[in-house]
N, C-alpha and C positions, 0 to 999 in steps of 0.2 A: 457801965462801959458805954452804953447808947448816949448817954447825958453829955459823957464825957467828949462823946464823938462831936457833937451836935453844938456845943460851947465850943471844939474848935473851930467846927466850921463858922459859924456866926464869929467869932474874933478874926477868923480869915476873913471873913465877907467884911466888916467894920474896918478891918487896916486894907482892903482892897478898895470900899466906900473912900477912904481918907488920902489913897494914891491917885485920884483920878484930879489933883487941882490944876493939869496942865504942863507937868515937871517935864524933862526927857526923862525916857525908860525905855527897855527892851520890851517888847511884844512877845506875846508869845511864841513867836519863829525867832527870839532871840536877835533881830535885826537892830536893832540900838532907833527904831522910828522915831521921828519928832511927835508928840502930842501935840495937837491944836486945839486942846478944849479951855473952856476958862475955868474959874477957880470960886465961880458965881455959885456952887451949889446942886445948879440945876441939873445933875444928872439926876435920872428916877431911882433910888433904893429898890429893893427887891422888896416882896410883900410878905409881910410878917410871915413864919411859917413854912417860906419856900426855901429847901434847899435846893432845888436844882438850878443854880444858877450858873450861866457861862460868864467868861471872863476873856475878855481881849483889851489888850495894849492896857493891863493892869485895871479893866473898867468893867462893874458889872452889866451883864446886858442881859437883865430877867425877863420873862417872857410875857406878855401882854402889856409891855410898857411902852410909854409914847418914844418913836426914836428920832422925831427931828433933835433934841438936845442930844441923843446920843450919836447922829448922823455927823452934828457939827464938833463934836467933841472926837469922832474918831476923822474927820478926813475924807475928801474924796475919795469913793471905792476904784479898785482896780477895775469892776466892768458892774453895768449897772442895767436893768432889765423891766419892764412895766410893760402891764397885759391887763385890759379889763377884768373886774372882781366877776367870777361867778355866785360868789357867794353874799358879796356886797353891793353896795352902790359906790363907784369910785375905779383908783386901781391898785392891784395888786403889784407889789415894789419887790424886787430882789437885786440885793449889794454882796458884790462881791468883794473880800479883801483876801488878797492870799490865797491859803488856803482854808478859807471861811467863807459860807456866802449866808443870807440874813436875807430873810422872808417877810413881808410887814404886811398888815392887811388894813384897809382903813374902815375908821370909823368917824362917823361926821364929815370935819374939815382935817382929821389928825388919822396919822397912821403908828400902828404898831405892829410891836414882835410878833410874826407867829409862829417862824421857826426858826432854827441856828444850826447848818449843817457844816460836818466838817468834811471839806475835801479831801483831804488829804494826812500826813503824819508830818507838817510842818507848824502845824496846832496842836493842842490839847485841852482836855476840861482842866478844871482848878484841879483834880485829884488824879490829874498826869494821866487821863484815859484819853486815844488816839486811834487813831486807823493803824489797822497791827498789833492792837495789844490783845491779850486770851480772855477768856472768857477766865480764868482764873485772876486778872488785872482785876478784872471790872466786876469781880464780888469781891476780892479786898477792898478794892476803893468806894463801892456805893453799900453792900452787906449782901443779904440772899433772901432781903427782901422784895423781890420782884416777880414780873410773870413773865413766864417762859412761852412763848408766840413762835413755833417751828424751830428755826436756828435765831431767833432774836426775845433777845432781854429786854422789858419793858419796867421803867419803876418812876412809877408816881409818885410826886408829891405837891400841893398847895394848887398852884395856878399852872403845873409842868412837867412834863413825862421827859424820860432819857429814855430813849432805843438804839439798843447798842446790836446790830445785825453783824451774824459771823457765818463764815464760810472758811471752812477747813481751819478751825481752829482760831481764825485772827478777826479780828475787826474787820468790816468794810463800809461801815455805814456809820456813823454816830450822830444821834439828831436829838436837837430838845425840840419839846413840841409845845404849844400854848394850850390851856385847857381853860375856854369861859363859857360864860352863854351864848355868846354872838358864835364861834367855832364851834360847837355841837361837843 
C-alpha cells in the first residue's frame, strides 16, 4: 500500500514537473493566472526522496531549492519583504502571492527556499491539506507517520518537514520547512 502511495505521488510530482513549460493554468486559488515562466527546463526538480513538496500555479517549489528560476517563473509577488540574515551573510527575502508567502535564505550570490507558509484557505498542498482542514484530513492525506508537538503535527521527509498547527479541531498554520546543514 506504501509503494503504492509513493508511485503516485512521484507520477504526480513528473506530470506537475511536465505542467510547468509556461502554458495558462489555474493556480491553485483557481484564478485562471497567466504563467510567465519559460519552457527552458530550468525550474529545479525536487530531490530524489523528497516527498514533501508544495506546488503553486501547477509548479513544484521544493525546499532548499534555488528560487530566482522559480521567482521568474511564478511573477511578481503581491508584497515582498527583505531583512538582514541573522543566520547568514546576505538577506533574508519573503514573497508573498495570495494566499502563500515563501521565505528564501541565501547562500553565496543565490537564494533559496527555506519555508512555504500558507496564509490562508485560498491554497492548498498537492493532497488538498489547507487552513481548516482536521486533523483527521491530514492523516489521510500524509499517514500517522508523524510527531505530535502539543496541538501540531510534524512529518519529515528528505530535505522537508510539513507542520500542520491545530487549534479546536482545524488547521491554523500549515508550513513546509527546509532541513540542511547551513539551517541547523
Amino acid at each position: 500500500m506504501k509503494r503504492m502511495q509513493i508511485l503516485l505521488l512521484i507520477l504526480a510530482l513528473a506530470l506537475t514537473l511536465a505542467a510547468c513549460g509556461g502554458k495558462p493554468s489555474e493556480d491553485n486559488a483557481g484564478n485562471g493566472a497567466q504563467q510567465t515562466g519559460d519552457a527552458s527546463g530550468s525550474i529545479p526538480a525536487p530531490k530524489a526522496g523528497s516527498e514533501l513538496v508544495f506546488s503553486y500555479k501547477d509548479c513544484p517549489l521544493p525546499m532548499n531549492a534555488e528560487f530566482a528560476p522559480l521567482l521568474e517563473y511564478l511573477g511578481e509577488p503581491d508584497k515582498y519583504f527583505e531583512a538582514a540574515s541573522c543566520a547568514f551573510e546576505g538577506l533574508d527575502k519573503t514573497y508573498t502571492y495570495g494566499g502563500l508567502e515563501i521565505i528564501t535564505y541565501p547562500n553565496e550570490e543565490k537564494d533559496f527556499i527555506s519555508s512555504i507558509r500558507l496564509l490562508d484557505d485560498s491554497v492548498s498542498t498537492p493532497e488538498g491539506i489547507t487552513i481548516g482542514s482536521t486533523p483527521e484530513d491530514v492523516t489521510a492525506a500524509y499517514g500517522e507517520d508523524y510527531e505530535e508537538l502539543g496541538s501540531q503535527y510534524v512529518y519529515k521527509n528528505g530535505d522537508a518537514t510539513l507542520t500542520v498547527l491545530f487549534e479546536d479541531g482545524a488547521a491554523i498554520s500549515v508550513e513546509y520547512i527546509a532541513l540542511n546543514d547551513l539551517l541547523g
